[in-house]
N, CA, C and O atoms as a GROMACS GRO file, in nm:
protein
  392
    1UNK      N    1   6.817   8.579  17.067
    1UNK     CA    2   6.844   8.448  17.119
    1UNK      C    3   6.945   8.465  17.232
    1UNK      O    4   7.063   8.485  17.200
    2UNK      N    5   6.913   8.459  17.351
    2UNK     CA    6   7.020   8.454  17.475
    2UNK      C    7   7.078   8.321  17.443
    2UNK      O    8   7.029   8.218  17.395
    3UNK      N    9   7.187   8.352  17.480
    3UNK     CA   10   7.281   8.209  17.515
    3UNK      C   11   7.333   8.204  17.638
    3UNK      O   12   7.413   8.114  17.661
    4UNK      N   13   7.300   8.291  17.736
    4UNK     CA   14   7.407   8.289  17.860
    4UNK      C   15   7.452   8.407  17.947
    4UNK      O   16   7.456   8.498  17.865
    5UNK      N   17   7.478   8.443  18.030
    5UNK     CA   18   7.510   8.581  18.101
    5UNK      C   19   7.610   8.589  18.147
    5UNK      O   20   7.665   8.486  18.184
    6UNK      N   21   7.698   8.764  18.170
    6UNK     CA   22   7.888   8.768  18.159
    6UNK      C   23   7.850   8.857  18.265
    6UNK      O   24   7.741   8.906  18.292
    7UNK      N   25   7.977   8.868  18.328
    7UNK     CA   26   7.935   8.970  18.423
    7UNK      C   27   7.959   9.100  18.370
    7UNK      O   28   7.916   9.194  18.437
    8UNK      N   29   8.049   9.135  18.214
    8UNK     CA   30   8.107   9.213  18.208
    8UNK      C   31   8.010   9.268  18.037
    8UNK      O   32   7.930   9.192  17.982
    9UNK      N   33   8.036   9.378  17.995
    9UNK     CA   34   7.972   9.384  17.867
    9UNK      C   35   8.101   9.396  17.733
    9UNK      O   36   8.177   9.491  17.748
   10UNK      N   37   8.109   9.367  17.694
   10UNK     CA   38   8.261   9.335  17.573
   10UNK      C   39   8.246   9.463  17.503
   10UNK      O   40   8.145   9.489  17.438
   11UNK      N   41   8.373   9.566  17.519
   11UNK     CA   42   8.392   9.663  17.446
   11UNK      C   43   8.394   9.672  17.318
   11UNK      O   44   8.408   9.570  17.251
   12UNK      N   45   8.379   9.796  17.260
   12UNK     CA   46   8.427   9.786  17.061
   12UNK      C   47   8.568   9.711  17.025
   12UNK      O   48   8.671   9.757  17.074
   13UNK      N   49   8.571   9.643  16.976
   13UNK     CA   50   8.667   9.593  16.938
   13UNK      C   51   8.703   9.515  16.988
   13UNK      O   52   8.821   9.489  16.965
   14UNK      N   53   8.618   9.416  17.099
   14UNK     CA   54   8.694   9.311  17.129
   14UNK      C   55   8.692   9.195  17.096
   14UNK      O   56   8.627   9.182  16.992
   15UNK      N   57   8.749   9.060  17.151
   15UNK     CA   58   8.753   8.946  17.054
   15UNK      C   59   8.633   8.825  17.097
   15UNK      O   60   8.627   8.706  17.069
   16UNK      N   61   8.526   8.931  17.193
   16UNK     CA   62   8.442   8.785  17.256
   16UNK      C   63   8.330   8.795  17.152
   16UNK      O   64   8.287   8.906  17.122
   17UNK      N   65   8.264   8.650  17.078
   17UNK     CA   66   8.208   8.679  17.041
   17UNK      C   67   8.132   8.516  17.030
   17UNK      O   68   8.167   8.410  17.080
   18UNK      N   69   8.025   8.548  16.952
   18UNK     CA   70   7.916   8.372  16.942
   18UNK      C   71   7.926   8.292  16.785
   18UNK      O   72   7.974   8.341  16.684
   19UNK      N   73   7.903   8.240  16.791
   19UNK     CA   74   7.943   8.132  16.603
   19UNK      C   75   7.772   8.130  16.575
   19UNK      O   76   7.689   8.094  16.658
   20UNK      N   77   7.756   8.159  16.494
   20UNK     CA   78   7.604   8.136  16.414
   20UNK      C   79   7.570   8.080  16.297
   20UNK      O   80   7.595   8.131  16.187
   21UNK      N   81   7.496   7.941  16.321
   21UNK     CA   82   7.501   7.939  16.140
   21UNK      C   83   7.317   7.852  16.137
   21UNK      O   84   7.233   7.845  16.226
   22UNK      N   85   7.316   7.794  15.983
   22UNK     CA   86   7.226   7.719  15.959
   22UNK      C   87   7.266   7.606  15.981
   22UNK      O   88   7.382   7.567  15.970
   23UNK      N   89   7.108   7.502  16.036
   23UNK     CA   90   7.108   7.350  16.043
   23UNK      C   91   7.107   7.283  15.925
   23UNK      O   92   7.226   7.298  15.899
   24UNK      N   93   7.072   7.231  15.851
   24UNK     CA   94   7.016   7.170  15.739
   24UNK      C   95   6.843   7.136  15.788
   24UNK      O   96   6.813   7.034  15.850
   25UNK      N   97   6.809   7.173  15.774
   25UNK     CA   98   6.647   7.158  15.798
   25UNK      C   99   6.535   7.169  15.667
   25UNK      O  100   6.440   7.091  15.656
   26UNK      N  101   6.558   7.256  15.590
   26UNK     CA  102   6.448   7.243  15.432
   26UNK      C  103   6.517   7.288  15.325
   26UNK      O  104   6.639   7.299  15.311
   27UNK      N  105   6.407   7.319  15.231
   27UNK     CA  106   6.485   7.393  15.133
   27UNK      C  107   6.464   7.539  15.148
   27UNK      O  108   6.450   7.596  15.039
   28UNK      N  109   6.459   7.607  15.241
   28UNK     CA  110   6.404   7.729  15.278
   28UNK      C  111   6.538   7.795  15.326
   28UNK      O  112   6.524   7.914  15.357
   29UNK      N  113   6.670   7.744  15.340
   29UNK     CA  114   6.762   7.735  15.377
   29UNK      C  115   6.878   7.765  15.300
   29UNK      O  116   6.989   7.792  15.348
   30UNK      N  117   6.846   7.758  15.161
   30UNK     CA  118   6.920   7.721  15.062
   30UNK      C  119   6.936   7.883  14.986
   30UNK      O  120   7.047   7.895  14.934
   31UNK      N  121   6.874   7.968  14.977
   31UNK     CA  122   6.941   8.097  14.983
   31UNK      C  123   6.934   8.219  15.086
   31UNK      O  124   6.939   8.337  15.052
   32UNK      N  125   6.920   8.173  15.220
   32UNK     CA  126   6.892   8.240  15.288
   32UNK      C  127   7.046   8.255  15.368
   32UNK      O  128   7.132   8.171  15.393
   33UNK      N  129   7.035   8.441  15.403
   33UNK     CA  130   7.158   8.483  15.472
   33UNK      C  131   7.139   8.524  15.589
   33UNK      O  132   7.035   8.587  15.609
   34UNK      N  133   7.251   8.498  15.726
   34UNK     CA  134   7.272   8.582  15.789
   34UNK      C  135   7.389   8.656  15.795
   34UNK      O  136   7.500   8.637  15.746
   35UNK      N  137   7.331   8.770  15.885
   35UNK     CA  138   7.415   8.903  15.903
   35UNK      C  139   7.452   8.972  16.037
   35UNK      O  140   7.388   8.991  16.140
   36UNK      N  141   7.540   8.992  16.009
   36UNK     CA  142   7.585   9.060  16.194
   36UNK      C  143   7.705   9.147  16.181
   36UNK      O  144   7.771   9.184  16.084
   37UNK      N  145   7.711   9.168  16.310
   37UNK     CA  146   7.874   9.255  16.346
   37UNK      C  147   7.960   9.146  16.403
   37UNK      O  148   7.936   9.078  16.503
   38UNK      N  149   8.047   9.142  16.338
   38UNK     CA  150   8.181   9.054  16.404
   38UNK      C  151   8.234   9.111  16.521
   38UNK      O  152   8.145   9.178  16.574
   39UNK      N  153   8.341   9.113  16.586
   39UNK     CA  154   8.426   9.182  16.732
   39UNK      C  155   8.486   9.246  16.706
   39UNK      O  156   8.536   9.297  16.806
   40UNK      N  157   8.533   9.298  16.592
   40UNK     CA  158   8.614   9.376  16.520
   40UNK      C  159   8.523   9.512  16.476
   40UNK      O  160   8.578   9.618  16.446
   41UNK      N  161   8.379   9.495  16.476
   41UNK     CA  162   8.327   9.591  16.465
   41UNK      C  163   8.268   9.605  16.292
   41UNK      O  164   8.189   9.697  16.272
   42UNK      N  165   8.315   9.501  16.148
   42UNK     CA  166   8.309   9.461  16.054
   42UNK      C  167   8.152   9.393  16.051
   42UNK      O  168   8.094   9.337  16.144
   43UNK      N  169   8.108   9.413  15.930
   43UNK     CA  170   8.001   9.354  15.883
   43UNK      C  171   8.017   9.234  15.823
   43UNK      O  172   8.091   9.230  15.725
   44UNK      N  173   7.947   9.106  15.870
   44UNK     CA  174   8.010   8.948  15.813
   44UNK      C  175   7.865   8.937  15.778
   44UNK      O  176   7.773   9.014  15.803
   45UNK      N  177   7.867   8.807  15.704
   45UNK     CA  178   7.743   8.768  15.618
   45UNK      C  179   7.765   8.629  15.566
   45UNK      O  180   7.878   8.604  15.525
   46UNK      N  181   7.650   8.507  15.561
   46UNK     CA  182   7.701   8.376  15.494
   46UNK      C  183   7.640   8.308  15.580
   46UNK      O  184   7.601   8.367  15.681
   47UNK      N  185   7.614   8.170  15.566
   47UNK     CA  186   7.527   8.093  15.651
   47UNK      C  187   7.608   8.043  15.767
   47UNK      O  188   7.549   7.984  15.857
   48UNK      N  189   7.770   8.066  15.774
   48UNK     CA  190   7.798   8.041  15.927
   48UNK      C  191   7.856   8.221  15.923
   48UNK      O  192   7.873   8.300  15.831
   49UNK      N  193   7.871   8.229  16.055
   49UNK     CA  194   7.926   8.370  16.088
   49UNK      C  195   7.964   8.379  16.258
   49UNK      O  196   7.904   8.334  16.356
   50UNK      N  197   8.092   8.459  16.245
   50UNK     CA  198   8.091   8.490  16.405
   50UNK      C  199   8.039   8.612  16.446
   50UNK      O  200   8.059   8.709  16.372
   51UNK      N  201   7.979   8.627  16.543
   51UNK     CA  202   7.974   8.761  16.575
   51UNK      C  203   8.013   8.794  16.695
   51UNK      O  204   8.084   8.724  16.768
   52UNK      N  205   7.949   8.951  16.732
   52UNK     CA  206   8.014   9.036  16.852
   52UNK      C  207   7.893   8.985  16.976
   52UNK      O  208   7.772   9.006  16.964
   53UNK      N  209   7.959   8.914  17.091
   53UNK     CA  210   7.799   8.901  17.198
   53UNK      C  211   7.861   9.001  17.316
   53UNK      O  212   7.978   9.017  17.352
   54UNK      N  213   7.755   9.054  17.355
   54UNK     CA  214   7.760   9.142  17.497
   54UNK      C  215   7.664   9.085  17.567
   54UNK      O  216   7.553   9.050  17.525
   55UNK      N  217   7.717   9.073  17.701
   55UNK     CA  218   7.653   8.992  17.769
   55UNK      C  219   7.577   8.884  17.758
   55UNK      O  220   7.455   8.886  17.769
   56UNK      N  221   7.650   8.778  17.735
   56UNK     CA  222   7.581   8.690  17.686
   56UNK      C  223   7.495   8.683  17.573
   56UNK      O  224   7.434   8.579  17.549
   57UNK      N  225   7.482   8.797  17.492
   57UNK     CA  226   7.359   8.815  17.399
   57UNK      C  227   7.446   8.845  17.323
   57UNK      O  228   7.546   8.913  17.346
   58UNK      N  229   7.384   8.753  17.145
   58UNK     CA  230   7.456   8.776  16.988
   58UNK      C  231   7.323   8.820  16.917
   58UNK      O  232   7.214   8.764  16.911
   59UNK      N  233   7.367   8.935  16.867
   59UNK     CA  234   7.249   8.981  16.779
   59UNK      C  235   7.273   8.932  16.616
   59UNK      O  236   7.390   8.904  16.586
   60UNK      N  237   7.187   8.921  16.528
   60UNK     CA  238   7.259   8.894  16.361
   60UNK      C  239   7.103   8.942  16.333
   60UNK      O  240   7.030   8.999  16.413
   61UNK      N  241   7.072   8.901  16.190
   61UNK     CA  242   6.971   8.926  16.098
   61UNK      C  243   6.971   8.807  16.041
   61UNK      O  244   7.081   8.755  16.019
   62UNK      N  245   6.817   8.716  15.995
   62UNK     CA  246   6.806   8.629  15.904
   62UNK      C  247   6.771   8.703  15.829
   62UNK      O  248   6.695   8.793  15.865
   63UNK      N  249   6.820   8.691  15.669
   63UNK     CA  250   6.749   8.722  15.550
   63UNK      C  251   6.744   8.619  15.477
   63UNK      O  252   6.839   8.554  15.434
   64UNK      N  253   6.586   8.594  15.454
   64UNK     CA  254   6.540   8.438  15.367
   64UNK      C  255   6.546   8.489  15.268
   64UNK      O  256   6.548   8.609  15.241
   65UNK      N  257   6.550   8.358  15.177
   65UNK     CA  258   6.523   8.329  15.051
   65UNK      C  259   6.395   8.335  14.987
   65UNK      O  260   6.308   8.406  15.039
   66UNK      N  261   6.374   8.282  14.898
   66UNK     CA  262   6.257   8.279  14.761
   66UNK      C  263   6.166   8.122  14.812
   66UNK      O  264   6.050   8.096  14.779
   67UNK      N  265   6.260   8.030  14.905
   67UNK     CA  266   6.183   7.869  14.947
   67UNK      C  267   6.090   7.932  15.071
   67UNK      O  268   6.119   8.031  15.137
   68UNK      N  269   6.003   7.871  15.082
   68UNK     CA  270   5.925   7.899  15.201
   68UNK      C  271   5.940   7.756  15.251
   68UNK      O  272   5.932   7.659  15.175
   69UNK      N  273   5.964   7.744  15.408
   69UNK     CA  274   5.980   7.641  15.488
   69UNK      C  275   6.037   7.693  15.596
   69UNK      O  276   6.052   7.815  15.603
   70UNK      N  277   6.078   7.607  15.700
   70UNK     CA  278   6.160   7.625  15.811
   70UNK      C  279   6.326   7.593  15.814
   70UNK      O  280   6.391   7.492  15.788
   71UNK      N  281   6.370   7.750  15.866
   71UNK     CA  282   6.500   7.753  15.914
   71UNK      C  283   6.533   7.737  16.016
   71UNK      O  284   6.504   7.835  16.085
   72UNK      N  285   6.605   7.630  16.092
   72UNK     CA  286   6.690   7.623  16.202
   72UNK      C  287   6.810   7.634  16.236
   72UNK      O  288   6.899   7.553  16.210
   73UNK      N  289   6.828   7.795  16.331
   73UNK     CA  290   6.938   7.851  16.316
   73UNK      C  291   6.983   7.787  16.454
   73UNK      O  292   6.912   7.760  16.550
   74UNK      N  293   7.138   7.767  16.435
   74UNK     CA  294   7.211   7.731  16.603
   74UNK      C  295   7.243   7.840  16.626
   74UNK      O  296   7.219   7.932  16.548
   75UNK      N  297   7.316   7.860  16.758
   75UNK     CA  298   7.389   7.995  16.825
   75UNK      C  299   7.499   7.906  16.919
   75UNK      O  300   7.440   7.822  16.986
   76UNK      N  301   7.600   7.906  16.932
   76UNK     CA  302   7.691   7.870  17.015
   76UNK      C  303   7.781   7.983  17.045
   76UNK      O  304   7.794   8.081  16.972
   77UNK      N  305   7.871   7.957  17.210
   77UNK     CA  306   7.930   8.058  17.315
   77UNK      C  307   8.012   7.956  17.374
   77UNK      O  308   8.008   7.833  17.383
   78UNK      N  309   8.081   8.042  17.408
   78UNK     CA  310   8.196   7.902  17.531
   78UNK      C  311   8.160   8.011  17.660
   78UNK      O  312   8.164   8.134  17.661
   79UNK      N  313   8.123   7.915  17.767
   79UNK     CA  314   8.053   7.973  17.908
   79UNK      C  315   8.198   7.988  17.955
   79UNK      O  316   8.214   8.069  18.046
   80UNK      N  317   8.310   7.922  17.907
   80UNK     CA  318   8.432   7.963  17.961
   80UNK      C  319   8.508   8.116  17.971
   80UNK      O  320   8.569   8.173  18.061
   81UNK      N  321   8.477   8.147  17.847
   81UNK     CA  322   8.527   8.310  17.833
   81UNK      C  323   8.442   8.385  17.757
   81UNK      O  324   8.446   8.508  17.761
   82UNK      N  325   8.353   8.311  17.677
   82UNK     CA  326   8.237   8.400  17.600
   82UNK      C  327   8.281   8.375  17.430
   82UNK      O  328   8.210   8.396  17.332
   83UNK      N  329   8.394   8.332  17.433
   83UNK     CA  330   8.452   8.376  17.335
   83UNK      C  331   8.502   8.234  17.224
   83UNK      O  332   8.607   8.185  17.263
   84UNK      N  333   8.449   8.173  17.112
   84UNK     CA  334   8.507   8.076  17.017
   84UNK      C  335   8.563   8.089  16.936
   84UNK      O  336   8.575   7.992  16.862
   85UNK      N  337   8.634   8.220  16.899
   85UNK     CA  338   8.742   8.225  16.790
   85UNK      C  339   8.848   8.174  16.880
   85UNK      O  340   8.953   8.226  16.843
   86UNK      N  341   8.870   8.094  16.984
   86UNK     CA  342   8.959   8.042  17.037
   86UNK      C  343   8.933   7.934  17.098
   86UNK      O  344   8.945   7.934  17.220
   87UNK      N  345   8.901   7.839  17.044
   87UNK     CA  346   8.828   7.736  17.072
   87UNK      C  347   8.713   7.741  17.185
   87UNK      O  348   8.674   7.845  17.240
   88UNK      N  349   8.665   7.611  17.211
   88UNK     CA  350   8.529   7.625  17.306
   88UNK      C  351   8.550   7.507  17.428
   88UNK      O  352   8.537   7.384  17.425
   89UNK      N  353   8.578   7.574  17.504
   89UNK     CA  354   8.633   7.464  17.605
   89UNK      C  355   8.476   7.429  17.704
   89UNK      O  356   8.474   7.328  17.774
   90UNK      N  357   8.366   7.512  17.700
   90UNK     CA  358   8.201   7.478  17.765
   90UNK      C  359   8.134   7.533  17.661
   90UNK      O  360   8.125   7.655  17.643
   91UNK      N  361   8.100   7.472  17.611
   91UNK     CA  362   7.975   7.487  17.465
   91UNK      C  363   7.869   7.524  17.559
   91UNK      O  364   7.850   7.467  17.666
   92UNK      N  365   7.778   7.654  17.501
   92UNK     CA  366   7.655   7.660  17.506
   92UNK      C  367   7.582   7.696  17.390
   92UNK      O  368   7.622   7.800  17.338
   93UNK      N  369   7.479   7.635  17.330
   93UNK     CA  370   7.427   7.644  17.229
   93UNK      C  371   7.226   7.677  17.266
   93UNK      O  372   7.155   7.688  17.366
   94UNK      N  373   7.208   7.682  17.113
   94UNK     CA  374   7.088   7.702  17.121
   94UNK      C  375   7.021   7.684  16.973
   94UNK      O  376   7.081   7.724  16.873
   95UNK      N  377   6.885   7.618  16.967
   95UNK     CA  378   6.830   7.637  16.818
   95UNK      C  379   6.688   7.674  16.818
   95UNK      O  380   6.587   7.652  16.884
   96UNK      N  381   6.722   7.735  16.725
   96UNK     CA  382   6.536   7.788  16.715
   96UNK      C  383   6.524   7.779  16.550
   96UNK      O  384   6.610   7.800  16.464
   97UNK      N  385   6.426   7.751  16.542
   97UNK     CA  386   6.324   7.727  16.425
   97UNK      C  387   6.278   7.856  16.367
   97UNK      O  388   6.237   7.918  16.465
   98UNK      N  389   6.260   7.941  16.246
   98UNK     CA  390   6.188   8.037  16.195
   98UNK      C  391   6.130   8.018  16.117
   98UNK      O  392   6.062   8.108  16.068
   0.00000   0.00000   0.00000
């Protein structure tokens, strides 16, 4: 899922990163996880999560549940610095359906 383009690519360990979670959309939702690398370089997991984006791009993993239906995941970035563990002063978001 792109959210946006940096001019720069964010080293190991740094603090830019994207917020990911579930919409409420079915019951297909209801034990399903995602997974990623945080900026710290740490493995996070849970239906919201931050992770590590380089260039504009946040990678994670959905892992569904046992419900079959549709998940709609958001992705949000601040176009300001890339970065929302420090608040989000230009939201860019995105949702897609799985």
């Amino acid at each position: 899922m792109r959210l946006g383009s940096r001019s720069s690519i964010s080293p190991p360990g740094s603090t830019i990163c994207s917020y990911v979670s579930f919409r409420p959309a079915s019951l297909a939702d209801d034990d399903a996880t995602l997974r990623g690398v945080d900026a710290y370089g740490q493995a996070v997991a849970g239906t919201s999560i931050l992770v590590r984006s380089t260039n504009g791009q946040a990678q994670f993993t959905l892992v569904s549940g046992n419900a079959a239906g549709t998940i709609l995941i958001e992705a949000l970035s601040d176009r300001a610095d890339n970065d929302v563990s420090n608040g989000v002063t230009e939201a860019i978001y995105n949702h897609v359906a799985v």
